[in-house]
C-alpha positions in Angstrom: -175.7 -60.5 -38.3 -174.5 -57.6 -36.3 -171.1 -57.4 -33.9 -173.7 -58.2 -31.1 -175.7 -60.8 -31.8 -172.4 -62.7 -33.8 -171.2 -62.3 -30.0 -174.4 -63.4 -28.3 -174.5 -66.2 -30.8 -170.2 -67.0 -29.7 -171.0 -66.9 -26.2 -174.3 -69.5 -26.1 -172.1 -72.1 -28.5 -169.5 -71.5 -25.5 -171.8 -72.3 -23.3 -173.8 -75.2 -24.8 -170.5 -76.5 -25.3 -170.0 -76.5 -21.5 -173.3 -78.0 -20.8 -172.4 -81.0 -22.8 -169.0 -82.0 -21.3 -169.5 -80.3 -18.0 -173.1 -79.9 -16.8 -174.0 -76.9 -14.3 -171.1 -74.3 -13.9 -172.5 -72.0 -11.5 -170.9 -74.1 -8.6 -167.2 -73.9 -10.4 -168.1 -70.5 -10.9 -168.6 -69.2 -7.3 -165.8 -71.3 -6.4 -163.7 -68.9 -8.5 -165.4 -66.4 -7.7 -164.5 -66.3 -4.2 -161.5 -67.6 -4.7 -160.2 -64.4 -6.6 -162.6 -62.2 -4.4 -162.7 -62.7 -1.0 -164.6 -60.0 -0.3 -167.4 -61.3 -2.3 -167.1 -64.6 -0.7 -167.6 -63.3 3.0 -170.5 -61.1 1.2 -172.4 -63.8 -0.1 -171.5 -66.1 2.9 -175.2 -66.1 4.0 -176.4 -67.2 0.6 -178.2 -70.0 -0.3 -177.7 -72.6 -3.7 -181.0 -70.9 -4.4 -180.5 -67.6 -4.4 -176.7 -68.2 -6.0 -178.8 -70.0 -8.8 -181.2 -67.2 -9.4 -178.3 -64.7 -9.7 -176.1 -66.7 -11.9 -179.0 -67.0 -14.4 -179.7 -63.7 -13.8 -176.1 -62.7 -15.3 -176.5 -65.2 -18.0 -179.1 -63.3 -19.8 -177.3 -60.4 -19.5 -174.0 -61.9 -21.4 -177.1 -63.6 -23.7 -179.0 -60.5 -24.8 -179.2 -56.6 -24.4 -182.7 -56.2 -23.3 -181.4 -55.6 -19.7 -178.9 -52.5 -20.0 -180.9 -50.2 -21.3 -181.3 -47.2 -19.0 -184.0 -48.9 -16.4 -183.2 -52.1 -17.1 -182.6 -54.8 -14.8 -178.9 -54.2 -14.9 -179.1 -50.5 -13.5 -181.2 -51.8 -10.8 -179.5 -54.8 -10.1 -176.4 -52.5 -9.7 -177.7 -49.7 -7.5 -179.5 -52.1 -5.4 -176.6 -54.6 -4.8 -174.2 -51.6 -4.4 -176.8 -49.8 -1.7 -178.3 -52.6 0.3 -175.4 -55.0 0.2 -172.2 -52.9 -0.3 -171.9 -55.0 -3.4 -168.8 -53.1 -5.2 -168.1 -52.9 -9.0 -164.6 -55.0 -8.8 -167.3 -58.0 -7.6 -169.5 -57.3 -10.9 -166.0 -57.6 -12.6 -164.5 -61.1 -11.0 -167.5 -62.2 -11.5 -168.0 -61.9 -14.9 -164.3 -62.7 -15.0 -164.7 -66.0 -13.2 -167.3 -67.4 -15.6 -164.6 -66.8 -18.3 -161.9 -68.7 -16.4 -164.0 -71.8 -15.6 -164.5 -71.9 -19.3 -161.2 -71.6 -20.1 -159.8 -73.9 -17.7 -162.3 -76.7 -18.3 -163.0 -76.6 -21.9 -159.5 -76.5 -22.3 -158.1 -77.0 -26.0 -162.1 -76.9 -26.9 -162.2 -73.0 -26.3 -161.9 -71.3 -29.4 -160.6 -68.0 -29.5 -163.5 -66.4 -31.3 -165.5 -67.1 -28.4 -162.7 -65.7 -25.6 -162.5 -62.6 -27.9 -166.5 -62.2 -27.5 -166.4 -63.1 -23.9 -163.8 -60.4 -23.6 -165.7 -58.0 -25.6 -169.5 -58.9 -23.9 -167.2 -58.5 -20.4 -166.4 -54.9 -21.3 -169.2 -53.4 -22.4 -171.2 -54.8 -18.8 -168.7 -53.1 -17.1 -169.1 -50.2 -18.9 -172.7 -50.4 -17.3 -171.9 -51.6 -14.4 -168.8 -48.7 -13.8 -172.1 -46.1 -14.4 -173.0 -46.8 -11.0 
């Protein structure tokens, strides 16, 4: 198994794992979100549970595979766009990202191995090496 798909593989167990005890986490999730980026709360004021589910699953495949970040892939256009039409910055890609990692953290508590923060870390990085393109 490559580096990548051991990590791929690390993050879904994280978040089956989550699914079981917790249920949905995209609500915790754009709680911390905003709560560690205001900006992105006042942003993002005018969307709807919808829309805030579409984009969450959205980011989930991109921590779950590496189809998307290719050059024209939907990460490169999710980026520009977001950046252009909504003055979307890269610090929001970032606390973002970063905010699915704490709710993990914080709720899965003693349950959250370090293998899988080291790949959340790791899958973190190399989005935002994407993401900083833009």
């Amino acid at each position: 198994m490559t580096d990548t798909a051991n990590e791929i593989a690390l993050i879904s167990a994280s978040l089956e794992l989550y699914a079981e005890r917790h249920g949905d986490m995209a609500p915790r999730v754009y709680e911390r979100f905003f709560e560690i980026n205001p900006e992105a709360a006042a942003l993002m004021e005018y969307s709807d549970e919808y829309m805030r589910r579409r984009m969450f699953a959205s980011m989930l495949e991109l921590f779950l595979s590496d189809e998307h970040l290719g050059p024209g892939g939907y990460l490169a256009w999710e980026v520009d766009n977001h950046i252009k039409a909504y003055f979307a910055t890269t610090a929001m890609y970032e606390s973002l990202f970063q905010s699915i990692r704490d709710v993990l953290n914080q709720d899965l508590e003693t349950e959250c191995r370090s293998e899988w923060q080291q790949a959340w870390a790791s899958r973190i990085a190399r989005l935002m090496e994407h993401v900083r393109k833009f």
